[in-house]
N, C-alpha and C positions, 0 to 999 in steps of 0.2 A: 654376725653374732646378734641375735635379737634377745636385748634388755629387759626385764622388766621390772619397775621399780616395786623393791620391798618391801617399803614402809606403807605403802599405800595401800598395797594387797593386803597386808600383815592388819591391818589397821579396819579395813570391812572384813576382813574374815571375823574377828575377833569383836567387834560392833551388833554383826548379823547373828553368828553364833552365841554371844552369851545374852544377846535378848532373846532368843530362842528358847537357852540352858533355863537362864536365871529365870526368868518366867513360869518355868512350867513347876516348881518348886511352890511358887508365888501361887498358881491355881489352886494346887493342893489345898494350900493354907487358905484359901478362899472358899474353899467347898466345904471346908470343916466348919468353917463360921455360921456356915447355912443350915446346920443340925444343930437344935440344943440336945446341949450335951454329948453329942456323936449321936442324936437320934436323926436318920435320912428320912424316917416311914414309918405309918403306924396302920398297923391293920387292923382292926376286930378291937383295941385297944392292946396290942402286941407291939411294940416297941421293933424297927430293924436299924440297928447301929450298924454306922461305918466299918465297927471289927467286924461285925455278921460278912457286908461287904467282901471286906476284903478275905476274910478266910472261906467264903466260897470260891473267889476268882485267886485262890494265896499264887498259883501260878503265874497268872498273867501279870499277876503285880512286882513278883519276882523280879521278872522279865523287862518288867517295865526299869524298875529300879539298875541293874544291871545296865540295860538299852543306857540311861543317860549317867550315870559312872562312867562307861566305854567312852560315849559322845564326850564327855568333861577331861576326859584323861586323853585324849587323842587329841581335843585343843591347846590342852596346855603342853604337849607332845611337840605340837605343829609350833606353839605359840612361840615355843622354848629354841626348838631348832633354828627358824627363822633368826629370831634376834643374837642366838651365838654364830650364825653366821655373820651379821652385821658387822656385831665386834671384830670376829677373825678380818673381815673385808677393810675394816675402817684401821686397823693393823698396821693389817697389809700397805693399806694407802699412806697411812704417815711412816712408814719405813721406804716407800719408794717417793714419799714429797710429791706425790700426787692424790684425787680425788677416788670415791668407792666405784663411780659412774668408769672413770679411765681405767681401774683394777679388773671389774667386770669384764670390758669392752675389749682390754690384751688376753681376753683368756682364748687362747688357739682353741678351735672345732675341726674337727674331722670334717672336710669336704664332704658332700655328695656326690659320687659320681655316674652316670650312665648306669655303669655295670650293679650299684645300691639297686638301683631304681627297676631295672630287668628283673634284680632278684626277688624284691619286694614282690613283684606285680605277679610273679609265677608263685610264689610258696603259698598267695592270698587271692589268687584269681576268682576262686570258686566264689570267694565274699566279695568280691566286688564287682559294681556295676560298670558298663562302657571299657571302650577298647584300652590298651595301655595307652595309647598316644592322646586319647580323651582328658586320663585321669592322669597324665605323668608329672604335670605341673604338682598339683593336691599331693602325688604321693612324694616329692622332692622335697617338699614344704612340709610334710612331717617327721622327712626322715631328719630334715635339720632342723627339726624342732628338738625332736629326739635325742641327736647330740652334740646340740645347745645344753639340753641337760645332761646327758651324762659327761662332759667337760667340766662342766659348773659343780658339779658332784666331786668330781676327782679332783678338780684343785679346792675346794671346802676341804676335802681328806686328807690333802697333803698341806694346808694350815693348820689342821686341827693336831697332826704331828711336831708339826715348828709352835704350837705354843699349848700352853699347859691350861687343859679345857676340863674341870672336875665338874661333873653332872651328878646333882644331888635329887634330881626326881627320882621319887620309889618309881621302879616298873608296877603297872597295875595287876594284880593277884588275887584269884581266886580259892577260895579256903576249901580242898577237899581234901576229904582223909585219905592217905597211904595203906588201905586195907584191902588182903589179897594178895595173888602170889605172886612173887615177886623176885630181881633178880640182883645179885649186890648186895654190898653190906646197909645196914638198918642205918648204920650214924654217916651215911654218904652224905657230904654236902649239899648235892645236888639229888633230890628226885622229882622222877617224872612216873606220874602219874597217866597210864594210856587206858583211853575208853576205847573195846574194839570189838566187831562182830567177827564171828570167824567165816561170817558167808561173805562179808565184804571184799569187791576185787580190790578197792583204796588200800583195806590194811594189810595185804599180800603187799604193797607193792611200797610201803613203808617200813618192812620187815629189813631189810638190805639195810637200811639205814641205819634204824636202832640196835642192830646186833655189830653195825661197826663201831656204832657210837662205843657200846659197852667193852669192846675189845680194845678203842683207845684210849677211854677215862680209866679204864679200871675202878679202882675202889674210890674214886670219886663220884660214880655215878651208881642211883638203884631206879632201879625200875621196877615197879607196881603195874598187875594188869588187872584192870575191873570190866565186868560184862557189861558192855550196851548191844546186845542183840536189836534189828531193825524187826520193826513188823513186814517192811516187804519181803523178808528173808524167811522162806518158809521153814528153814533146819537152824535158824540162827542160835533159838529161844536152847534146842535141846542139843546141840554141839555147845553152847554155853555152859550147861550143866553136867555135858559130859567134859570136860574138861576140869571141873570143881569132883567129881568122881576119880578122876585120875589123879588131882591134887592128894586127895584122900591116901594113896598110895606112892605119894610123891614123885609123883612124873606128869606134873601141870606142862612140864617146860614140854617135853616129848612128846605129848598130845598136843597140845597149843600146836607143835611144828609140825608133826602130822597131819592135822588137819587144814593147817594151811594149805600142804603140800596138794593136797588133795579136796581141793571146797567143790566137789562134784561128788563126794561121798560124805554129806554130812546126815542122811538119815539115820535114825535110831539102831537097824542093823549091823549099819555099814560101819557107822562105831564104834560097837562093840566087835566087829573084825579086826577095825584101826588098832582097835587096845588090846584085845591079844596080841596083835604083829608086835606091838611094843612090849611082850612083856609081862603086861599087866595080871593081877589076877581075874581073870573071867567071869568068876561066878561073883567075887562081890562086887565088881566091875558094873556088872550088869545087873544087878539086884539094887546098887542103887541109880543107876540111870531110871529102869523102868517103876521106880519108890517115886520118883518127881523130887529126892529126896532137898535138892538145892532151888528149885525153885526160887522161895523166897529170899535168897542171895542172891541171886540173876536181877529178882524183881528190885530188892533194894540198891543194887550195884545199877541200874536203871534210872534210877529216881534219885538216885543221888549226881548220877550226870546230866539229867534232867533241871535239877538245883543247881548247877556249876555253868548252868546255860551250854552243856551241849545238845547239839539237833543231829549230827552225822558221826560219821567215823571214818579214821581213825581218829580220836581228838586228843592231843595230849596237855597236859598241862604241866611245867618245868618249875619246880619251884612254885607253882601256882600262875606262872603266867601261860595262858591259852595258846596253842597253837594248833590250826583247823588244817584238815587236808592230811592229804599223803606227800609232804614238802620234804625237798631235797634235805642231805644232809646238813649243809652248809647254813641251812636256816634255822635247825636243830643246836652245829653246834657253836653258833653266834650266841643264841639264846645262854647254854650251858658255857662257855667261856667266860660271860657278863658276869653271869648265876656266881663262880668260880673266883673271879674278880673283883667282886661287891664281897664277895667274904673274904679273903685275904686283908683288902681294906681294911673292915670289919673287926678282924682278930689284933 
């Protein structure tokens, strides 16, 4: 079982990082003292202030802002975990009249054996360099690093059961509006909010998910779907709009699944194919596709995930907390149990 002490990591993590954090706040305020008044630059005698600044670059500054909120909430995250471990450990040890170091130290690991070590080398050969018998040592010594951790994980879970552990950090949230079609009742406890291309193979493959999600919460769950069409996506921008078309006649859901089913037909004809097979009506169907009539919902449903710090798709956001990728369900509905649990609390 290889140790390693807490306090001591816990203690330069948290040294390193918030001269880091605290610092870069501290800049700011540094720079501003450098302009009278917020004046950075004068040209011709034309005055350029810090607001001019920043509302040419309002994006990057965004971004930046965002960047260390995340960084600040992920230390205090890490900061928090560590030391309720402590406690649970330090517990633990004065219930069994011994040390955190001896608690540690009896926690059973999973052997490695041989046959880890084969499997390891085969499903990873292609990434790795020299024979197995070169690298068998290196890969031994991370499979029991591996579970070193996931041991230490599972008995942390199974104290965190034996004693009453209330976590008072907010999860960190982004504020985007619920506008758009949507699945579920309005007054759902829980919405999530999905950014998604329909040319994306990621949001095909998170579909599975979220429609089981919705069959198990029921009326505790709504779902909202807003447009981020990709530029590499050459039919994203107008399978986008076709889809706020078919909204129009109420069968967002039917299109959205259509086209999924089929992201090798999303040009402007093959669309308007798609939406008669469903149903639809034809001629206003297609009178507003070929109007550009949604555009500027596309555009703003863009730039508003843009604002929320999304860059890809599918991205969802649960309550306002982020979640990137086409991620199992299970990560989904961890997030939405919490979500569920903070308000029962709550009430």
């Amino acid at each position: 079982m290889h140790v390693i002490s807490t306090r001591a990591g816990l203690g330069a993590l948290l040294a390193l990082t918030l001269a880091a954090l605290l610092g870069f706040p501290a800049c700011l305020a540094a720079a501003k003292k450098a302009g009278q008044d917020g004046v950075l630059a004068v040209v011709d005698g034309k005055s350029i202030t810090e607001a001019d600044v920043e509302n040419v670059a309002a994006a990057e500054f965004k971004a930046l802002e965002r960047d260390y909120t995340q960084k600040r909430y992920d230390l205090l995250q890490a900061g928090l975990d560590r030391l309720v471990e402590e406690k649970l450990i330090a517990a633990e040890a004065k219930k069994r009249g011994s040390s955190a170091e001896d608690v540690l130290a009896d926690i059973e690991t999973k052997p490695v054996t041989d046959a880890d070590v084969d499997l390891f080398y085969t499903q990873n050969q292609a990434r790795l360099r020299g024979t197995k018998e070169q690298i068998a040592p290196q890969i031994r010594q991370y499979l029991e690093q591996l579970n070193d951790q996931t041991a230490k994980k599972d008995f942390i879970a199974g104290l965190r059961k034996e004693h009453q552990v209330d976590y008072k950090l907010e999860p960190l949230r982004v504020e985007v509006a619920a506008t758009g079609p949507s699945r579920g009742p309005a007054n759902a406890p829980v919405t999530i909010v999905e950014f998604a291309d329909f040319q994306c193979p990621y949001c095909v493959r998170i579909l599975p998910a979220l429609d089981q999600l919705m069959k198990d919460y029921g009326d505790k769950v709504r779902l909202v779907y807003r447009q981020y069409p990709l530029s590499i996506h050459n039919n994203a921008e107008v399978a986008a709009r076709a889809s706020l078309c078919a909204n129009e006649q109420g069968k967002f859901w039917e299109m959205h699944d259509g086209m999924f089913a089929n992201q090798q037909a999303l040009d402007a004809a093959q669309l308007k194919t798609t939406a008669a097979g469903l149903g639809l009506d034809a001629q206003a169907f297609n009178e507003c596709l070929d109007s550009g009539r949604y555009a500027d919902e596309v555009a703003a449903d863009g730039a508003a995930g843009n604002a929320a710090g999304v860059s890809g798709t599918p991205a969802l956001f649960v309550n306002g907390r982020f979640i990137a990728g086409a991620v199992p369900l299970d990560d989904i509905t961890a997030i939405v149990d919490d979500e569920l649990r903070r308000r029962s609390a709550a009430d």
